[in-house]
C-alpha positions in Angstrom: 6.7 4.3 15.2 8.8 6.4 17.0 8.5 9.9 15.2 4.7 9.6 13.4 4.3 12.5 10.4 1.0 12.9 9.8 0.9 15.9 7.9 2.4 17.9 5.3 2.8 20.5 7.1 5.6 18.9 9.1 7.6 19.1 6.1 6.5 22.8 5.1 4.2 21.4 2.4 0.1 20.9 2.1 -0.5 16.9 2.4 -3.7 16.2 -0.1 -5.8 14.8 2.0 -9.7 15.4 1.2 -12.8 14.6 2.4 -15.7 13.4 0.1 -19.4 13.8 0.9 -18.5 14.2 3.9 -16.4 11.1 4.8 -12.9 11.9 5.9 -9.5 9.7 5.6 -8.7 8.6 9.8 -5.3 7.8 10.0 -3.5 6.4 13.2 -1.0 8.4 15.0 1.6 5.9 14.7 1.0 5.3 10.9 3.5 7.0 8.1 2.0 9.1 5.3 4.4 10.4 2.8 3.5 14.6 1.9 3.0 13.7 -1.4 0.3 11.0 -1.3 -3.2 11.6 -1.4 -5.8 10.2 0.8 -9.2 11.1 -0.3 -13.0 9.9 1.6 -13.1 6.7 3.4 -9.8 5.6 3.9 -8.8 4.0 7.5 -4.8 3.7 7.7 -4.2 1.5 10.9 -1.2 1.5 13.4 2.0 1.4 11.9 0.9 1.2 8.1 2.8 3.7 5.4 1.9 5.3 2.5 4.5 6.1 0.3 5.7 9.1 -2.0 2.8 9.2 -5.1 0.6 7.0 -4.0 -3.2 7.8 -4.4 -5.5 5.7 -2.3 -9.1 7.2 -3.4 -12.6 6.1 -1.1 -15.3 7.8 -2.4 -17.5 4.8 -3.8 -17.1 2.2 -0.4 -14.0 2.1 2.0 -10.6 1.5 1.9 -8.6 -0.5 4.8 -4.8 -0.3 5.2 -4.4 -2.6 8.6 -1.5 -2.7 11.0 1.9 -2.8 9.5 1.1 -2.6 6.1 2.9 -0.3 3.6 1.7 1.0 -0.2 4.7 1.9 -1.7 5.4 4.5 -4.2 3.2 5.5 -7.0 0.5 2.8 -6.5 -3.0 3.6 -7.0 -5.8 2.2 -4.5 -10.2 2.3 -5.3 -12.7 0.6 -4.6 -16.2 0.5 -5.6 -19.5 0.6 -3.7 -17.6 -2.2 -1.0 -14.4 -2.6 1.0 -11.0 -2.5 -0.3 -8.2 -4.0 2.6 -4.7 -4.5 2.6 -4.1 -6.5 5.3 -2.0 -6.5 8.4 1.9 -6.4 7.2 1.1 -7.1 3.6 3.0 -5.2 1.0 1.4 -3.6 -2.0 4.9 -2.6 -4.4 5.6 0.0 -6.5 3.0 1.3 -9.2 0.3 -1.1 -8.4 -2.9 -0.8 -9.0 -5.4 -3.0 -6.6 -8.7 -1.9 -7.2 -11.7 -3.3 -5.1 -10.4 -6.4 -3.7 -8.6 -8.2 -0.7 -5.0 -8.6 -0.4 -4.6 -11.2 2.9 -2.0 -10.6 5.8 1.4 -10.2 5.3 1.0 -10.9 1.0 2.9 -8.8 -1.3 1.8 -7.5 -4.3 4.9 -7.5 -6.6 5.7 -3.9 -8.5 3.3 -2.9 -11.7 1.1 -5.5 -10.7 -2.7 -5.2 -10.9 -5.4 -6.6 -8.8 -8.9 -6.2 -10.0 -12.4 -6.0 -8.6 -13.8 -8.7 -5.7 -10.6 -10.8 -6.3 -8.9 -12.0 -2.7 -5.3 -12.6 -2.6 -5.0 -15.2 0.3 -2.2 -14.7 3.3 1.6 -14.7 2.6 1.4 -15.2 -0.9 3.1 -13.3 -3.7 1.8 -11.5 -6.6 4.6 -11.3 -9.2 5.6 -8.1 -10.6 3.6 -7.1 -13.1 1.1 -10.0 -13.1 -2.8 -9.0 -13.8 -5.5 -11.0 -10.9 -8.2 -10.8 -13.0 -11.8 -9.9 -12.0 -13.7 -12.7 -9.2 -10.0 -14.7 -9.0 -9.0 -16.2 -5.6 -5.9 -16.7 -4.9 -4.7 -19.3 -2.6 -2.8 -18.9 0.4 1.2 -18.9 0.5 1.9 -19.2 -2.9 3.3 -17.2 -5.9 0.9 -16.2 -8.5 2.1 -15.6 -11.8 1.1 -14.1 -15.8 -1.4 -12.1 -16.9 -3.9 -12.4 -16.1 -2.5 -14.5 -13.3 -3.5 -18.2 -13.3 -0.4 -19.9 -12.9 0.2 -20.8 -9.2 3.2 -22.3 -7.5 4.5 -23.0 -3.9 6.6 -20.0 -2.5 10.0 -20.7 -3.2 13.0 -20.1 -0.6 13.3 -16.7 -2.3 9.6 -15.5 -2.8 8.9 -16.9 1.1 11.9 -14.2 2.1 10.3 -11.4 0.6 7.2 -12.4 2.1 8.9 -12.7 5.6 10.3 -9.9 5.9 9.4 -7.1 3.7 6.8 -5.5 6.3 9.3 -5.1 8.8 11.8 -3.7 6.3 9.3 -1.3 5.3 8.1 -0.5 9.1 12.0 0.7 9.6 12.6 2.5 6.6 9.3 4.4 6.9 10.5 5.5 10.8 13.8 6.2 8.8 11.7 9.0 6.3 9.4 10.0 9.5 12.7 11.3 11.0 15.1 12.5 8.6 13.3 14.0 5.2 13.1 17.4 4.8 11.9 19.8 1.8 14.8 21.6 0.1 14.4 25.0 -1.8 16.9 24.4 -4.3 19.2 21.0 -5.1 22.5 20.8 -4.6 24.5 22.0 -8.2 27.9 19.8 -9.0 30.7 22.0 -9.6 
């Protein structure tokens, strides 16, 4: 990324960002982190990865991995328990998700309000649907879409679901150089007339 924002401060606001028993979130320089997520003990955000507006990635019982490319959109909430939690390289994890303890593989996306639960593994370029539930132990295959809740129904991508998995990393890899550049904190909105 062109312009990385690391910290709140380059907006004029704090960033939460905490360490926890003494293990401290490392973040690349190139990776995005909106000012109002929080980033709290053992949290590794790699090259290129963005967090988005809201979301809460917490590491204080094991670690948690956000490789290359990857983005955790807004308002999605990211533990993990006495393990490692990854999302991996250009994978997707939507809005208001919760994935807690458990492996989402390369380039997969994790559809909005969906849920991902403890030592389940969500296998390379395959699609969670939004709002399904991966229960507890599941493993899903690779480059399919897994649907319900809890989620046992799984099909081949489809032309559509294979697009989103294509190319939603990259579109998130833009947009998030697109926020590093232009937001800015406003004292006061603008009033209509």
């Amino acid at each position: 990324m062109s312009s990385p924002r690391l910290s709140g401060a380059d907006y004029g606001v704090p960033m939460p960002m905490f360490a926890f028993e003494g293990k401290r979130p490392s973040v690349h320089p190139e990776a995005w982190i909106a000012p109002t997520a929080t980033l709290i003990g053992d949290v590794v955000v790699e090259k290129g990865a963005s967090i988005w507006y809201g979301v809460v990635v917490r590491a204080d019982f094991g670690r948690i991995v956000i490789r290359e490319g990857a983005n955790v959109q807004d308002n999605s909430v990211l533990h993990v328990n006495d393990g490692v939690c990854e999302v991996g390289r250009n994978a997707t994890v939507g809005h208001s998700c919760i994935v807690h303890d458990c492996t989402v593989g390369e380039q997969a996306l994790i559809g909005n309000a969906a849920t991902v639960l403890d030592q389940s593994t969500i296998g390379a370029r395959t699609l969670v649907a939004a709002g399904a539930t991966v229960t507890p132990g599941t493993e899903v295959p690779s480059e399919v879409v897994a649907m319900g809740s809890p989620a046992k129904k799984f099909v081949p991508l489809t032309d559509s679901a294979r697009a989103w998995v294509d190319h939603n990393a990259a579109i998130y890899q833009e947009l998030a150089r697109r926020h590093a550049d232009a937001i800015e904190p406003i004292d006061e909105p603008d009033r209509p007339e």
